[in-house]
matplotlib code that plots the C-alpha trace (Angstrom):
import matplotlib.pyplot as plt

x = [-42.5, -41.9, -40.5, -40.3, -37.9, -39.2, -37.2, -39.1, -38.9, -40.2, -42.6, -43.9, -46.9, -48.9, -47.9, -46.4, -50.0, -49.8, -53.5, -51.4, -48.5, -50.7, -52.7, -48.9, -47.4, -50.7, -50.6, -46.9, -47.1, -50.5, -48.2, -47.6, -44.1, -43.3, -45.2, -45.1, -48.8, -51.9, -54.1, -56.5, -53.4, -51.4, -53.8, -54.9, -51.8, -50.5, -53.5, -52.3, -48.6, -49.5, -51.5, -48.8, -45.8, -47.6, -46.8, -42.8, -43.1, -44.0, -41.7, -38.9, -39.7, -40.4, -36.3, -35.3, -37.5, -35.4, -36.8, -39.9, -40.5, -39.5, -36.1, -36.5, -39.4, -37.0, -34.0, -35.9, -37.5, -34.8, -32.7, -35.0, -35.4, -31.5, -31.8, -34.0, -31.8, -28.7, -30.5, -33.2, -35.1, -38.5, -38.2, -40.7, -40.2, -43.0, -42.8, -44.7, -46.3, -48.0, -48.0, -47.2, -47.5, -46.5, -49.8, -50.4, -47.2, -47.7, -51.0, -50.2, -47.5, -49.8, -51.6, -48.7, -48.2, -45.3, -46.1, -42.5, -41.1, -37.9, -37.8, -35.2, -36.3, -33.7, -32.5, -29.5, -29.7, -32.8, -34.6, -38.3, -39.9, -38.7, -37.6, -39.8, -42.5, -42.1, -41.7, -45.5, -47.0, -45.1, -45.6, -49.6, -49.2, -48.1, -49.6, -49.9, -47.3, -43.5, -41.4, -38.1, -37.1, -33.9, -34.1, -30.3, -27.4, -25.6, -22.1, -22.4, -19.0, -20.2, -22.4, -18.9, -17.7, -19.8, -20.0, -16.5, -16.2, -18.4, -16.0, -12.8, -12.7, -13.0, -9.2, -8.7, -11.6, -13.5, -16.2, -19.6, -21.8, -25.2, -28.3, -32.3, -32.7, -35.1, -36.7, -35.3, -38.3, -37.9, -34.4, -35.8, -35.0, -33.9, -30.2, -30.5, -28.0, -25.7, -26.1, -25.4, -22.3, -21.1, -21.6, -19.3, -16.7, -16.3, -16.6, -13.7, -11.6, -12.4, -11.6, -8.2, -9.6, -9.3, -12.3, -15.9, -18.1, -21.5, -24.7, -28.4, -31.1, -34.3, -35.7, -39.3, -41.0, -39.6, -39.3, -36.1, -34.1, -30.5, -28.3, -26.4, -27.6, -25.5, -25.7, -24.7, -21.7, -20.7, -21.4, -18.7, -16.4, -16.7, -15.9, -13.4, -11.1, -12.4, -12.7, -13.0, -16.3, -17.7, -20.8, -22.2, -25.4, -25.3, -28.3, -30.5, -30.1, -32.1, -31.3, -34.8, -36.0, -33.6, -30.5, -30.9, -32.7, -31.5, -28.0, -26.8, -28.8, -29.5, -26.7, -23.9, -25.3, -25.1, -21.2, -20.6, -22.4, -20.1, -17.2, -16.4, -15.3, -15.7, -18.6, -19.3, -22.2, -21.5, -24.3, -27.0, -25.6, -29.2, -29.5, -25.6, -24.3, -22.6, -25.6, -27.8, -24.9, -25.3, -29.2, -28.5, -26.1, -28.3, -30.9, -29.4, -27.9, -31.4, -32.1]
y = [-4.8, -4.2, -6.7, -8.5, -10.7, -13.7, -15.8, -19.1, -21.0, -24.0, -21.9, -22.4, -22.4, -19.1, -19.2, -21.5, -23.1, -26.6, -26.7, -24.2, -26.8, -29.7, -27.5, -26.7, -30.3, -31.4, -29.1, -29.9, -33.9, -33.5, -32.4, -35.5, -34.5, -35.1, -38.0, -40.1, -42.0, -42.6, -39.6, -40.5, -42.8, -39.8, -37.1, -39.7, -40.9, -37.0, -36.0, -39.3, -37.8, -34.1, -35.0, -37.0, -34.8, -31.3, -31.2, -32.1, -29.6, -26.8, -27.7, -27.5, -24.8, -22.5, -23.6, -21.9, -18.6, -16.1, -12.7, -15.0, -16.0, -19.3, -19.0, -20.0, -17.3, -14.5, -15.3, -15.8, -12.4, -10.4, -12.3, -10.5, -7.4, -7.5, -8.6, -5.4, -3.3, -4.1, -4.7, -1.8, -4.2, -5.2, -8.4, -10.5, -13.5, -16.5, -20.1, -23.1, -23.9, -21.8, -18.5, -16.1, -18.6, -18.2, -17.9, -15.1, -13.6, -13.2, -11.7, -8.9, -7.9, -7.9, -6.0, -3.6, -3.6, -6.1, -8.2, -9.9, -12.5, -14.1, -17.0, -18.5, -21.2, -21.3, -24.8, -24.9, -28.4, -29.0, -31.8, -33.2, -33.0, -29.0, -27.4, -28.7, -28.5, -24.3, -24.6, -25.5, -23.6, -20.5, -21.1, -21.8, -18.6, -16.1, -18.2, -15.5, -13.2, -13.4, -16.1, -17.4, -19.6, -21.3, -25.0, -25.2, -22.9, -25.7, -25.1, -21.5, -19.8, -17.0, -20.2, -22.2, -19.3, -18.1, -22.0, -22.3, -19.1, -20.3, -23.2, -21.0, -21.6, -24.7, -25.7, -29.3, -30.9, -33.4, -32.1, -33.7, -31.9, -32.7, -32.8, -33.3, -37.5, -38.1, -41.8, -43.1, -43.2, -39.3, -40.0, -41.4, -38.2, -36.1, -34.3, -34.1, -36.7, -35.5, -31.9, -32.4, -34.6, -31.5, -29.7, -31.3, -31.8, -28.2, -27.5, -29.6, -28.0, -24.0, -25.4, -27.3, -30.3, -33.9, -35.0, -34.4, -37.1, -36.7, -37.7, -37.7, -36.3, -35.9, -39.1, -39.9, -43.4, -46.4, -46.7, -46.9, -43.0, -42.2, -43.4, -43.3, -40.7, -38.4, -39.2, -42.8, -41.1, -38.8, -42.4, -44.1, -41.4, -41.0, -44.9, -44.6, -42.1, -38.9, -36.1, -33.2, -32.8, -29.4, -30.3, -27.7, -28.3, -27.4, -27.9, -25.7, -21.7, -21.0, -22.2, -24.2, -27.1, -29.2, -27.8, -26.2, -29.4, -32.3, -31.5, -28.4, -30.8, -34.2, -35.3, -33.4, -35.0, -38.2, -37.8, -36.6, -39.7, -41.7, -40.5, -37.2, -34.4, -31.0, -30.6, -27.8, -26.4, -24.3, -21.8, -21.8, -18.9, -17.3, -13.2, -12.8, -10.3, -13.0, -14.5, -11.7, -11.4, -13.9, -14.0, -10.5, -11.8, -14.9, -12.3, -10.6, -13.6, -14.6, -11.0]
z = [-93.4, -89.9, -88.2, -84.7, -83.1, -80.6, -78.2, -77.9, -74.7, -73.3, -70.3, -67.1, -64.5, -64.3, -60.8, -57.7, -56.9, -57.0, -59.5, -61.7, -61.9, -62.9, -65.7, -67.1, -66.5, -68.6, -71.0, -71.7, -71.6, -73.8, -77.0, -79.0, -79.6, -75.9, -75.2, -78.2, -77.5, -79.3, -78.4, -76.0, -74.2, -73.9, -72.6, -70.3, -69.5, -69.3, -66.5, -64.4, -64.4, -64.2, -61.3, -59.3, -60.1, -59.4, -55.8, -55.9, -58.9, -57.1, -54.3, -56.5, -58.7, -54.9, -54.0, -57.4, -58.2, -58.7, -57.5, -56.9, -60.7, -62.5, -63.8, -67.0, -67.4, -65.6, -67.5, -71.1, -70.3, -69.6, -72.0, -74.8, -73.3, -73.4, -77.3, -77.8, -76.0, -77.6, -81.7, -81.5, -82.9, -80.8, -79.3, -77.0, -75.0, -75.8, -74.4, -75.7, -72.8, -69.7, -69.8, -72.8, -75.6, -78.9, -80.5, -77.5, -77.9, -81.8, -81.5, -79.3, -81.5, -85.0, -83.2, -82.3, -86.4, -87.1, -90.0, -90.3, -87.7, -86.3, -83.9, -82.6, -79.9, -76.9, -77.5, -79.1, -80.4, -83.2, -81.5, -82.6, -78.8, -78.4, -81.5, -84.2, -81.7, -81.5, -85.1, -85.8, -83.0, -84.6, -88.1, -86.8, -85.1, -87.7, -90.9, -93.8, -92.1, -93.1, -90.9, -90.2, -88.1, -87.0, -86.3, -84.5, -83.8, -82.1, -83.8, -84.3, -82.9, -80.0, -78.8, -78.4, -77.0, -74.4, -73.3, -73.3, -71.1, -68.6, -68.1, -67.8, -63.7, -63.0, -63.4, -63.9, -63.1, -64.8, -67.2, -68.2, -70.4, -70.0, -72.2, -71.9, -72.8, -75.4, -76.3, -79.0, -81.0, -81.5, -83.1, -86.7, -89.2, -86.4, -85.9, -81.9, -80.9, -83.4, -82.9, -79.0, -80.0, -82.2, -79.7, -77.4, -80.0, -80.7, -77.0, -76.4, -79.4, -77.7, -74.5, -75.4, -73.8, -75.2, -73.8, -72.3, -71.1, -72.2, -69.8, -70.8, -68.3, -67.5, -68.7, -68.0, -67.9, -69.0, -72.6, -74.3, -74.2, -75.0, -72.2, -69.9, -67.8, -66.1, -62.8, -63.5, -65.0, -61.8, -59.8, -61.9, -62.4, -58.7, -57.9, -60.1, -58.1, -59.6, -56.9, -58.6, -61.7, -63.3, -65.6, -68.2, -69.3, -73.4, -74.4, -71.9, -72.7, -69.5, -65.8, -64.7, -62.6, -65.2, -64.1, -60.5, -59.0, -61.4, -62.0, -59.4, -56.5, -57.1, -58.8, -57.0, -54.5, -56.2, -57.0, -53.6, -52.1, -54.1, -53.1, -55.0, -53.4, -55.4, -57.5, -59.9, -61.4, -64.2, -64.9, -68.0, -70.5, -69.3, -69.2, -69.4, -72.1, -74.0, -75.1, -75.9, -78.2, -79.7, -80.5, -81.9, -84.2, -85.2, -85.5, -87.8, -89.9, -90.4, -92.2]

ax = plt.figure().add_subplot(projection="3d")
ax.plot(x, y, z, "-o")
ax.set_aspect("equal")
plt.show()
């Protein structure tokens, strides 16, 4: 069998217009895995928000490109090319949503001749709303072909490793890790909460530090998600006499609106509002060597 390896990502817009960024942001919230509502309710419900967050979208994703492309579509791409590279084995980038989908991404490469596949999705922690949403879009995808796929590597020691190294200048400060919120609803018969709490433990253990406070982000409407989020955190901490903060952002394998605007903007600016006075953002493992690394090893663990 010849086989290919695949990188699975969440995606972006085809491009910075502000129509392209509402046809993504509805594409995205139309997935019943994301937003948990009857079907016509959610695609209704997910034109309504694509529509009135398309604009600040845009806006934000234009203050991050990197050499004028999303980041997480730069860094996923060159993250595999750095894969194939350093395996020999051929290995594409494919994202869920936008452009170069899986079902896309699979295509091309039967086409090319493979017949056997790897994915691995770039999120670390096995959550219902990302990971076992790649799952069935790959599975769909390459139906009849030979398929793996690895639902979490969220303990796996170069993944420890390359987050712990990331962390190695920032000294004594404070440290928050910070992870995508889901609603609470998605946690019936799923490891995510765990898996990001496992996460942190061994994180903690590489690091030789006794504790890391662990925020929730990204939360969207008003339902019931896992709390608290991290900016209420780097408030607190902040009113509390805490000057100095670093936060890491575990769960994310790709830099992206998430964790350049969220976290490396809004809420340093949040902590320095409240009274903090150094805040660090530590980098997304992204295209760095350490991480291709490690997908080649997980690669090849999967055989």
């Amino acid at each position: 069998m010849a086989k290919a390896q695949i990188i699975v990502n969440l995606g972006a817009p085809s491009d910075f217009s502000r129509g392209a960024a509402e046809n993504f942001l509805g594409e995205f919230l139309s997935d019943p895995y994301i937003l948990p509502l009857p079907g016509f309710l959610r695609r209704g419900a997910a034109r309504i928000i694509a529509r009135r967050r398309a604009e600040r979208y845009v806006a934000a994703a234009k203050s991050i490109a990197v050499g004028g492309e999303f980041p997480v579509v730069h860094y996923t791409e060159s993250l595999a090319e750095k894969v194939r590279r350093m395996s020999g084995v051929p290995t594409y980038a494919a994202f869920c949503f936008g452009r170069s989908r899986i079902a896309d991404v699979v295509s091309r490469a039967m086409g090319e001749g493979f017949d056997s596949f790897r994915f691995i999705p770039a999120y670390p922690q096995n959550s219902l709303s990302m990971t076992q949403s790649a799952k069935i879009s790959a599975c769909s995808a390459a139906r009849g072909a030979d398929l793996k796929f690895l639902d979490s590597y969220c303990s796996h020691p170069l993944y420890i490793g390359a987050l712990a190294e990331s962390l190695s200048e920032i000294g004594d400060s404070a440290v928050v890790a910070s992870f995508h919120s889901v609603p609470l609803s998605h946690l019936k018969g799923s490891p995510y909460a765990s898996e990001c709490e496992k996460t942190v433990g061994l994180l903690c253990e590489k690091t030789g530090r006794k504790n890391m406070l662990l925020g929730w982000q990204s939360k969207m409407g008003k339902g019931k998600w896992l709390e608290p989020s991290t900016e209420e955190i780097l408030r607190k901490i902040a009113a509390r006499g805490v000057r100095r903060v670093a936060v890491v952002c575990p769960g994310f394998s790709c830099d992206c609106t998430e964790t350049l605007v969220e976290i490396c903007a809004e809420a340093r600016a949040s902590f320095l509002e409240s009274g903090g006075k150094d805040f660090t953002y530590c980098p997304c493992l992204n295209d760095s060597d350490a991480h291709a690394e490690m997908f080649c090893k997980l690669f090849e663990e999967m055989k």
